[in-house]
N, CA, C and O of each residue as an XYZ file, in Angstrom:
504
protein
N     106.921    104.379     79.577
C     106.858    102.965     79.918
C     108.154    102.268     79.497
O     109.070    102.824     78.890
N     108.126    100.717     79.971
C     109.183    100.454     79.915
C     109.232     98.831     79.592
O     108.060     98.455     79.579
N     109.999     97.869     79.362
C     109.720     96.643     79.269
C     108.423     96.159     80.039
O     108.153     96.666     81.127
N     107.597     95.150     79.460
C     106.615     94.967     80.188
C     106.039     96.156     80.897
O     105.876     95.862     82.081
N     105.632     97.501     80.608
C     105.100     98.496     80.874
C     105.326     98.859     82.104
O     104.561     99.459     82.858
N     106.407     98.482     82.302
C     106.680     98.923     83.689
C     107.275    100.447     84.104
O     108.484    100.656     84.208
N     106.356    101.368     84.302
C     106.924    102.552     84.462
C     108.465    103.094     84.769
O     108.605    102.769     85.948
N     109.482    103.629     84.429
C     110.928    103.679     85.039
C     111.041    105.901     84.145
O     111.381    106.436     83.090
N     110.482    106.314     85.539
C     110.440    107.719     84.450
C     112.074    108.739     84.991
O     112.431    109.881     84.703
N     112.710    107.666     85.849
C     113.971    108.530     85.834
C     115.088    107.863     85.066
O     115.451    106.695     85.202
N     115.705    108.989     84.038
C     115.976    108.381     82.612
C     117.163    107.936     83.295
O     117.750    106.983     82.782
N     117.685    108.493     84.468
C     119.114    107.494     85.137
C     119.133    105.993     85.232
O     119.928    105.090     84.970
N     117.580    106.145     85.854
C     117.815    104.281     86.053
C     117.560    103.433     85.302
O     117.831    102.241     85.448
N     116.762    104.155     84.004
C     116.649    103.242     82.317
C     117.772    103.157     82.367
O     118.068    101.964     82.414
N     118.913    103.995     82.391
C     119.807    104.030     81.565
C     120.645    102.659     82.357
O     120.730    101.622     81.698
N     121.167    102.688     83.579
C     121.622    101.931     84.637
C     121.031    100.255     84.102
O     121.807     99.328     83.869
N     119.814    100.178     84.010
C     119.122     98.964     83.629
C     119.869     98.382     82.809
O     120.404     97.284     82.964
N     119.983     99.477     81.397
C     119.899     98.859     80.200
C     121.852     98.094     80.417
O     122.517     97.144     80.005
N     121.991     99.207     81.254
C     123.962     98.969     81.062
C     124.012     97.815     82.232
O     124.849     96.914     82.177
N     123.422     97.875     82.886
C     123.314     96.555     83.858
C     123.106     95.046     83.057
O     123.599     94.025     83.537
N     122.493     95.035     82.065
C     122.372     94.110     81.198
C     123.492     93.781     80.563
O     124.027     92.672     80.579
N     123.765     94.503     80.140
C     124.865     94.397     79.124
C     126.168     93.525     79.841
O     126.706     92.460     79.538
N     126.404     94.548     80.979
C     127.457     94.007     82.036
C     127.190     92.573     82.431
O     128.077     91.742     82.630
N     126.160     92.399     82.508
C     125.725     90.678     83.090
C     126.252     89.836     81.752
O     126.940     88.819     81.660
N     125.702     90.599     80.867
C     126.205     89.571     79.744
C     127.792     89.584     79.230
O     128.216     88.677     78.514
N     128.497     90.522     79.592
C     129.862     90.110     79.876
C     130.406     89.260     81.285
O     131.199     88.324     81.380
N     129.853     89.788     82.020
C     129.613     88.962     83.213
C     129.693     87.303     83.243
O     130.497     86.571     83.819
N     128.662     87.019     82.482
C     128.461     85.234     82.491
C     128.769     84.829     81.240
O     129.069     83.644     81.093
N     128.759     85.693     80.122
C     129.724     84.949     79.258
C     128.093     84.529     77.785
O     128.210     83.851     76.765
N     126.987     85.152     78.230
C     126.122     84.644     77.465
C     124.567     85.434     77.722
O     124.487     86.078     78.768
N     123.679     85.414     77.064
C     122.355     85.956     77.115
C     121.042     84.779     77.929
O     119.870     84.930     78.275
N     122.025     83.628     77.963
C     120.424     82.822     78.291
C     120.396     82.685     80.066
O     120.860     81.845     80.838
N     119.433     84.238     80.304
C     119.235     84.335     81.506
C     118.375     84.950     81.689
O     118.074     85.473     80.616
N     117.493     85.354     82.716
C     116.108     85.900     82.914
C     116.863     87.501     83.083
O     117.948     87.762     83.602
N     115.897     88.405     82.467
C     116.732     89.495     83.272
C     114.983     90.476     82.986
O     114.662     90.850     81.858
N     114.244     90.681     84.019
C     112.744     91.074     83.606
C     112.200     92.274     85.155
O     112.301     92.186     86.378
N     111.705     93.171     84.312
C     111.594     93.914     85.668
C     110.175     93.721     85.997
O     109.130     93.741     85.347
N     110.505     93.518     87.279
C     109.102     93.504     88.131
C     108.516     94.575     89.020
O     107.460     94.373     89.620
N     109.167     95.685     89.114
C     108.687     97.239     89.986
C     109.209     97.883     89.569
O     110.400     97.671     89.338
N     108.383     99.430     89.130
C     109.131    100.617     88.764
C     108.712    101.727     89.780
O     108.717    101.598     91.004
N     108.400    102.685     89.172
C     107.977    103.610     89.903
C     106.495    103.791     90.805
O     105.540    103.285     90.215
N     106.241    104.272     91.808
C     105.442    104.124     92.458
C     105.000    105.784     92.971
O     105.647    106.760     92.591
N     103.722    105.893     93.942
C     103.540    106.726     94.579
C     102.886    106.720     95.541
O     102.320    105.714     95.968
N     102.829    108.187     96.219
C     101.728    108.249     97.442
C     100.496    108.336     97.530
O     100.207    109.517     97.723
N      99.650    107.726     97.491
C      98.196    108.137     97.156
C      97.618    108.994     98.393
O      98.245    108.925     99.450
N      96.257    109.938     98.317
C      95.429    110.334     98.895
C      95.434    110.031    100.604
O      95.658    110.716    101.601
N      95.128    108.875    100.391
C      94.967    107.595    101.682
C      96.126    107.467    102.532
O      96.010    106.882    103.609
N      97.105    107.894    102.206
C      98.689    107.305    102.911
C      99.046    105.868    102.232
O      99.795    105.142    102.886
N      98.680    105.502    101.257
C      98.930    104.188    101.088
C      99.896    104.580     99.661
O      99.824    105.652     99.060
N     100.963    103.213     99.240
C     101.771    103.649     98.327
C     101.014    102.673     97.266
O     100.333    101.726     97.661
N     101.216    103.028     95.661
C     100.408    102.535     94.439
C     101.470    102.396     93.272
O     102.279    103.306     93.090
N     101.472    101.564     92.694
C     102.153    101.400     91.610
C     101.699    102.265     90.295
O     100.582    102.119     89.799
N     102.886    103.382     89.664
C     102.149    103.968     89.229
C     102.140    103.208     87.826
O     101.463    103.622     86.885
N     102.888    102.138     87.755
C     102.415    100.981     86.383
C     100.844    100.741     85.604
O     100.397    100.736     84.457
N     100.234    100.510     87.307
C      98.744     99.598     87.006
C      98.058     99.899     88.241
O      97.159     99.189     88.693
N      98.640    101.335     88.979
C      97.430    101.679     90.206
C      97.365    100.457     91.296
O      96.533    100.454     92.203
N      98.193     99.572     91.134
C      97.683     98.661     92.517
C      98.284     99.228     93.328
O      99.292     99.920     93.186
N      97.281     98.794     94.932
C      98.453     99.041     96.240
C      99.742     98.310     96.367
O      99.796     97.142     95.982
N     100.428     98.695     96.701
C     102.184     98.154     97.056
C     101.774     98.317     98.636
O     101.756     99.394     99.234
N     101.381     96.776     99.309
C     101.287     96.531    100.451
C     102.445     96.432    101.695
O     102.092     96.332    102.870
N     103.834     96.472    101.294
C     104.900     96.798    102.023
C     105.991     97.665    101.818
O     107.134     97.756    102.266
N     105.026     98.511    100.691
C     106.362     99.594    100.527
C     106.257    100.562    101.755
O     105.570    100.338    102.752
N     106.914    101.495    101.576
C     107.749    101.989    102.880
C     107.292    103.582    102.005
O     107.175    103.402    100.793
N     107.091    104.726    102.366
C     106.851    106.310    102.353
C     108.573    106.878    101.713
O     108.838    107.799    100.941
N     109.415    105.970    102.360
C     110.712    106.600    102.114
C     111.273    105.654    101.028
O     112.481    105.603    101.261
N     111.047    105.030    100.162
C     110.840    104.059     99.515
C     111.874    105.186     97.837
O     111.490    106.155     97.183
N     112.824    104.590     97.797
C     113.567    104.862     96.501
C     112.520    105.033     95.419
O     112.422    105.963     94.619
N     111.896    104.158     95.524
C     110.754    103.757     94.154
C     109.737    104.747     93.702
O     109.283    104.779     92.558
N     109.270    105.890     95.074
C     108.213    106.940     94.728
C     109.053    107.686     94.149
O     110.265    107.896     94.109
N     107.587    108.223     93.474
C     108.193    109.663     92.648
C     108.807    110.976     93.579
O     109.845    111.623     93.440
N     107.751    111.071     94.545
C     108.420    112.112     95.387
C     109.994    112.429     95.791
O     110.527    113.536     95.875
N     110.621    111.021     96.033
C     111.479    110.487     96.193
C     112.463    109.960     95.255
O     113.194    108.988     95.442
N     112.386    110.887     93.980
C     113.149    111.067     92.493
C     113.254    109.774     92.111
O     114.340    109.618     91.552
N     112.333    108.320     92.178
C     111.951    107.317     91.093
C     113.001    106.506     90.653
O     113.345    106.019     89.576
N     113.572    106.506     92.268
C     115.817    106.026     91.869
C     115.740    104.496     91.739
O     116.589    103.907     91.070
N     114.641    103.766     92.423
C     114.858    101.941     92.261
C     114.096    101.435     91.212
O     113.035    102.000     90.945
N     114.370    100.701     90.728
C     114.041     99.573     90.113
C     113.720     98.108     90.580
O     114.277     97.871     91.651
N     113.119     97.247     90.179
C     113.095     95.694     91.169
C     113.128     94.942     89.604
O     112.562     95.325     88.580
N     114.187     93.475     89.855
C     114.416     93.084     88.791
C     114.369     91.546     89.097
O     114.883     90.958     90.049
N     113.607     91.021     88.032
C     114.031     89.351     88.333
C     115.212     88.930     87.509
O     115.158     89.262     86.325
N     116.032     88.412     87.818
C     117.478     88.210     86.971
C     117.440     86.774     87.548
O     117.656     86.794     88.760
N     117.223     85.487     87.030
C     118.209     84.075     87.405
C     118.452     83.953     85.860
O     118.051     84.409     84.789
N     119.499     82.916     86.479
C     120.721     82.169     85.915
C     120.565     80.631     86.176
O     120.931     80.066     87.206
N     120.047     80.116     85.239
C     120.039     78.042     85.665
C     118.737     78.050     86.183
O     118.511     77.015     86.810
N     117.592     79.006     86.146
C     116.203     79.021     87.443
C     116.372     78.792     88.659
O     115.729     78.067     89.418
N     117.754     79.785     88.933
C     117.899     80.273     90.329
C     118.245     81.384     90.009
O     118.866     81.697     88.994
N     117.654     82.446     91.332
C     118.010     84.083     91.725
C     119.313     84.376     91.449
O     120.041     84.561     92.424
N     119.781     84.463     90.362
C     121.083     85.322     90.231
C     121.914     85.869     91.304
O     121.472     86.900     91.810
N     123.227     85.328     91.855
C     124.075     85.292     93.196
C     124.410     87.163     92.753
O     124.869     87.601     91.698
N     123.877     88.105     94.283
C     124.279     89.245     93.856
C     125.224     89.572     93.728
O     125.378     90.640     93.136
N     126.374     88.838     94.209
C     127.495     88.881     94.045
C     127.851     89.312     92.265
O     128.724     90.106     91.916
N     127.178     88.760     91.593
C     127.553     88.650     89.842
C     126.907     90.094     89.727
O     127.367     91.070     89.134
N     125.929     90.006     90.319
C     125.048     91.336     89.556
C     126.634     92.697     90.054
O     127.520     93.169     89.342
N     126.374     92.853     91.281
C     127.601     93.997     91.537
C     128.985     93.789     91.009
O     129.653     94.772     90.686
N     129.543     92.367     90.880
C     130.301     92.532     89.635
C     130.126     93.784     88.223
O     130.669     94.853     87.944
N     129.156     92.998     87.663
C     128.480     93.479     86.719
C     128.286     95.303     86.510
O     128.367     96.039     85.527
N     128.030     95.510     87.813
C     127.648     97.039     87.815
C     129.163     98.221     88.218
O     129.330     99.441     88.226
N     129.957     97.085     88.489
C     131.276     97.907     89.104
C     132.096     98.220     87.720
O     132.720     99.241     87.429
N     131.838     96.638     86.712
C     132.685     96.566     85.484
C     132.284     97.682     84.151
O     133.010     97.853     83.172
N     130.753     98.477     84.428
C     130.648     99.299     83.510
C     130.457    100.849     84.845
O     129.472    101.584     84.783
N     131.411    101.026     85.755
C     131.207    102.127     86.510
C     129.854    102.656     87.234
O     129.796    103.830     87.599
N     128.876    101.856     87.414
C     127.369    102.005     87.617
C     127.007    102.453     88.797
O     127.387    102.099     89.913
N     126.470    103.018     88.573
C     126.024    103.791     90.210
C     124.620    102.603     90.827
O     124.558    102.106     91.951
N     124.029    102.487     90.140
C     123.113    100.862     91.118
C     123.826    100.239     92.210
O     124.951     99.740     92.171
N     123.042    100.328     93.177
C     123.514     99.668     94.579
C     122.001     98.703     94.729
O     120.951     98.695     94.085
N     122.485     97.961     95.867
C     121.381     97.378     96.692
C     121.192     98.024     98.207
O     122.131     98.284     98.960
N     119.988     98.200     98.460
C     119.995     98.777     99.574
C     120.100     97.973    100.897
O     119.139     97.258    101.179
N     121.082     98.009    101.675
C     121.329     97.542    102.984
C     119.743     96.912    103.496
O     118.701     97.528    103.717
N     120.030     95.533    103.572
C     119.334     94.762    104.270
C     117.853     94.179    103.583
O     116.936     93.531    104.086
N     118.115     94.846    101.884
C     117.221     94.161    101.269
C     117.909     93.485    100.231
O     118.147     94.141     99.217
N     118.336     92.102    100.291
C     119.316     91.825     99.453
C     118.024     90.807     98.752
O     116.953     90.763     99.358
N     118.168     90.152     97.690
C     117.056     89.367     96.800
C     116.500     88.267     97.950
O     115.394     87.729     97.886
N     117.508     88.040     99.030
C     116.791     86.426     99.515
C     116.136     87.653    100.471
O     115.311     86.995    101.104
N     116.047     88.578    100.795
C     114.715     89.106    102.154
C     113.374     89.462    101.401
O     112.443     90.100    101.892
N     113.442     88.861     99.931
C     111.899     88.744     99.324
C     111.498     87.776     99.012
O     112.432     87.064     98.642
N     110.492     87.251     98.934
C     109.287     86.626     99.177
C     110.184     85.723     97.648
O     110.721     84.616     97.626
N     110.037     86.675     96.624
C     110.081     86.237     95.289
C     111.482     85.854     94.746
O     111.637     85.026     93.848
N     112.471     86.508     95.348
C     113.505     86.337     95.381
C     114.324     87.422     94.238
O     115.424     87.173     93.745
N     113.369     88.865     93.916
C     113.888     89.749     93.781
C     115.158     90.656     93.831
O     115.891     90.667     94.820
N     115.390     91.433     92.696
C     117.001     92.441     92.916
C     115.825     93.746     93.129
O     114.853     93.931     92.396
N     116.219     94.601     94.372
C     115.895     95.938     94.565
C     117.232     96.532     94.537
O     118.208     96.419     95.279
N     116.971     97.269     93.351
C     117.950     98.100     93.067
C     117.672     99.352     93.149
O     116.472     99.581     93.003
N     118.890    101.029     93.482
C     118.545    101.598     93.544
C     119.814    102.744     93.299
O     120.914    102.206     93.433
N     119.877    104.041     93.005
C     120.585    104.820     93.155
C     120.442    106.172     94.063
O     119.621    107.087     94.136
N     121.970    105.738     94.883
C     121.441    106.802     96.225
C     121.544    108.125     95.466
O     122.028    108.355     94.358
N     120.854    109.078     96.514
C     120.831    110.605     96.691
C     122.131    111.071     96.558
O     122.369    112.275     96.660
């Protein structure tokens, strides 16, 4: 488990997290910012349906090919990060991840504003 019990069982992307933090906080110059994960690892259930393997709920728009299953080596993370109680400009975050060499990307065409919540899906490719 992991902050707020949020499952993260590939020790790459703890690790990515934790240095992703760090970088933000050289980044902006300070700690007073949200930085809280909201999705870890997930799976395929029985049914075809995908489940959080956090707390067993269904994940109603995840995707089979989905970074986040285990099958699928457990590479994303989903993070709430604002700054001022707004979504953190990803622009800062990939700053952030370039300045400590980080392999975390965002995946093409899910950038924080194509969620609901205004989420970082983060992930490390194959």
């Amino acid at each position: 488990m992991y902050p707020d019990n949020y499952q993260l069982s590939n020790p790459a992307v703890r690790a990515e997290v934790e240095k992703l933090y760090g970088g933000l906080v050289d980044e902006v110059g300070h700690t007073n910012f949200e930085f809280k994960i909201t999705g870890g690892d997930r799976y395929l259930g029985a049914d075809g349906k995908i489940y959080s393997s956090t707390d067993n709920s269904w994940i109603r728009n995840s995707s089979p090919s989905s970074a986040h299953i285990k099958s699928n080596g457990s590479r994303a993370v989903d993070l709430r990060i604002q700054l001022n109680n707004k979504t953190m400009d990803y622009k800062i975050i990939q700053r952030a991840i370039k300045s400590y060499g980080g392999s975390l990307r965002y995946q093409k065409g899910f950038f924080p504003f194509n969620y609901y919540d205004g989420h970082h899906h983060l992930y490390i490719p194959k």
